[in-house]
N, C-alpha and C positions, 0 to 999 in steps of 0.2 A: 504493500500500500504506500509506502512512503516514497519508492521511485516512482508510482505513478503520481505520487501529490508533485514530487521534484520535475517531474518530465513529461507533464500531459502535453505540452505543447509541442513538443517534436513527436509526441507518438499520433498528436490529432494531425499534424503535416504531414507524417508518414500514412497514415491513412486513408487520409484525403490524397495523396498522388497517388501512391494505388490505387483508389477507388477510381479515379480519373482518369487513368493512364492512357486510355487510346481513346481520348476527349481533346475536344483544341484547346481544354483549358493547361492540359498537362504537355501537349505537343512544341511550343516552341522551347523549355526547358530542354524537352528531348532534343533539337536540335542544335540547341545551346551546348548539349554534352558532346554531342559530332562535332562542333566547331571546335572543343576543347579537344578533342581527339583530332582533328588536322592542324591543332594547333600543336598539339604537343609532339607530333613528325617534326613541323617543320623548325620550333625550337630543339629539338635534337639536330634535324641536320645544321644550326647554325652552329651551335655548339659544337662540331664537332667537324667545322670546318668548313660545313656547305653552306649553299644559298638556295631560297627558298625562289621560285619561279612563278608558282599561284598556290592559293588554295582557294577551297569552296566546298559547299554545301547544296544540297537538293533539297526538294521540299517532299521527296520519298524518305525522306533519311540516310540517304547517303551524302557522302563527302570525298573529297581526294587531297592530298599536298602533294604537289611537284616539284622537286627538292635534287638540286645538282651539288655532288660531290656530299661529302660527310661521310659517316661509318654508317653502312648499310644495315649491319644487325643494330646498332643504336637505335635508327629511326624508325624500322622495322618494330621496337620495342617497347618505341613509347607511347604508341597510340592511347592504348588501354588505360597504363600504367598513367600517364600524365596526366587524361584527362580527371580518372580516379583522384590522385595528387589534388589535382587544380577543385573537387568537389572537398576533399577533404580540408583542404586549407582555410575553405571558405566555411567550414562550418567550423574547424575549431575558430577563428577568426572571430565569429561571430559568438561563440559562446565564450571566449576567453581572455578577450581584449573589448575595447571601448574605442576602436576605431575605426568600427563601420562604414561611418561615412565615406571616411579616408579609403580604406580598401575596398567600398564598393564604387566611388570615384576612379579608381585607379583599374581597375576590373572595364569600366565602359570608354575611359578612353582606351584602355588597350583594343577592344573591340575597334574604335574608330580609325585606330594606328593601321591595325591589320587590315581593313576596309581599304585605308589610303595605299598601302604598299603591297597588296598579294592577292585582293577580291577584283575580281571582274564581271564574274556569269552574273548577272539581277538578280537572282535569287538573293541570293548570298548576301547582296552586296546590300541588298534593301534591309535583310534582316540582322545585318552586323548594327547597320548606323541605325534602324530604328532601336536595337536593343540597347546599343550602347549608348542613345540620349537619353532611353528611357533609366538605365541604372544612375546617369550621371544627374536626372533632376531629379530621380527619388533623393541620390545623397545632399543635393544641395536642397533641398525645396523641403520635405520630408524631416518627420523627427528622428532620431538614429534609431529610436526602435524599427521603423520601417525598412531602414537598411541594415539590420539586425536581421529581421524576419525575412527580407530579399535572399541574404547569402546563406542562412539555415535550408531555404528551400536547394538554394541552387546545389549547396552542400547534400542533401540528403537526395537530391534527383541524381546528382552524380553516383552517390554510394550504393543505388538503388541499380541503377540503370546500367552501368561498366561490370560488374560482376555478370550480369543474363547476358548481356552483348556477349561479352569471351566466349559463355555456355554455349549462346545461339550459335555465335559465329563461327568456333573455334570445334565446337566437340559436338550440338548436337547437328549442323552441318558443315562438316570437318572437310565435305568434298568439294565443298566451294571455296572461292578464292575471298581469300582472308590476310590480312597481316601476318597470323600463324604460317599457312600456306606457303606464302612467301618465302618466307623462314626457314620452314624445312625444307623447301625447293634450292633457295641457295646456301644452307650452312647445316643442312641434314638435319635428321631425328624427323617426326610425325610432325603432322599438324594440330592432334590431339598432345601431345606432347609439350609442346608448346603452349598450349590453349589451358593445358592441365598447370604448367608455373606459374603461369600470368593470374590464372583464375585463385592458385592457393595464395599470390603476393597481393592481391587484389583481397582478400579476405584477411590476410594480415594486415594491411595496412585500414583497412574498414575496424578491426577490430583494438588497432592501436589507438584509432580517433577519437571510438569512444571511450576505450579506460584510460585517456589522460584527457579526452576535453569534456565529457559530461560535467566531473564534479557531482556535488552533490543535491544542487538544483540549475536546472538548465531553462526554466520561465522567464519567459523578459517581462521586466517590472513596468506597468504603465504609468506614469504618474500625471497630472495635473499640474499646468505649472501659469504662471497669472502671468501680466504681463511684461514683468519686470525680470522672468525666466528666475522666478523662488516658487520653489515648490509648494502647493497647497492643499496636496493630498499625498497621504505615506508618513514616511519615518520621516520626523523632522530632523 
């Protein structure tokens, strides 16, 4: 009883995406998670040497990075793995610091950056720059709870959504062409193989998030405040 007094509100967000999931309420997160997944190719291959050519996204859910030079099994490996990363940072982020605003500003221009240097197809290029105004007047416009509750979501869609992706893509069709695939085509072993590390790193790293960032209550507090920004509801 007490984790649920501590944590109803990420288990009612967790509920509510589920319940949603193949709703257009839950569908642009979903593709929000593929941009972090062609995003996270192409910051491997930069890191690693290379240059990024395009990326992009479909409105099937699919995506691509075109990525010259860098370590082939790096960027091969980040797909998953980073986007997971980039969910999970956003949730501890938002339950363990107090600067929301600041990293979900910095989260929508990054969107805008990669729009200006690597998007072309409209798709793509519409839903980079409308998502990424929309995170950057939530943080400016908005109370930090709101950009609080922004990246818990974006956080738990990632943590949600990157573990079944690997499953789908990797193991329960292994005979399609996947990141894994790739993999064992160029540097050996299965493509279930492959699908099988990423899926158990992908579940350590889910399970790290939350025994160091829950705590003991993870509720964002609402308060009232007049208009001189002093509180007038809660703990004085």
């Amino acid at each position: 009883m007490s984790f649920l007094r501590g944590h109803w509100q990420l288990l009612l967000i967790l509920a509510l995406v589920f319940a949603l999931w193949r709703t257009p309420v839950v569908y642009p997160l979903r593709i929000l998670v593929i941009f972090l997944h062609e995003l996270s190719h192409g910051l491997a291959g930069l890191l690693t040497g290379g240059s990024i050519v395009e990326m992009s996204v479909d409105p099937r859910e699919g995506g691509h990075a075109l990525i010259r030079g860098g370590n082939r099994f790096v960027t091969l490996s980040a797909g998953y793995l980073g986007s997971l990363l980039f969910g999970a940072l956003a949730l501890v982020a938002a339950l363990r610091t107090n600067a929301d605003r600041a990293i979900l500003a910095g989260f929508g221009a990054l969107l805008l950056l990669v729009a200006a240097l690597w998007i072309r197809t409209p798709f793509a290029l519409l839903f980079c720059l409308a998502t990424g105004a929309v995170m950057l007047g939530v943080a400016r416009f908005l109370p930090h709870q709101a950009a609080d509750l922004v990246l818990r979501v974006i956080g738990l869609t990632s943590l949600i959504y990157v573990p079944y992706d690997i499953f789908d893509d990797t193991i329960r069709r292994s005979a399609f062409q996947s990141d894994a695939r790739m993999l064992a085509e160029e540097f050996g072993g299965a493509t279930v193989l492959w699908g099988g590390i990423w899926l158990i790193l992908s579940l350590g790293v889910i399970w790290l998030c939350l025994r160091h960032g829950l705590g003991p209550v993870s509720n964002i507090r609402f308060r009232k405040t007049d208009t001189e920004g002093r509180r007038t509801a809660g703990t004085p």
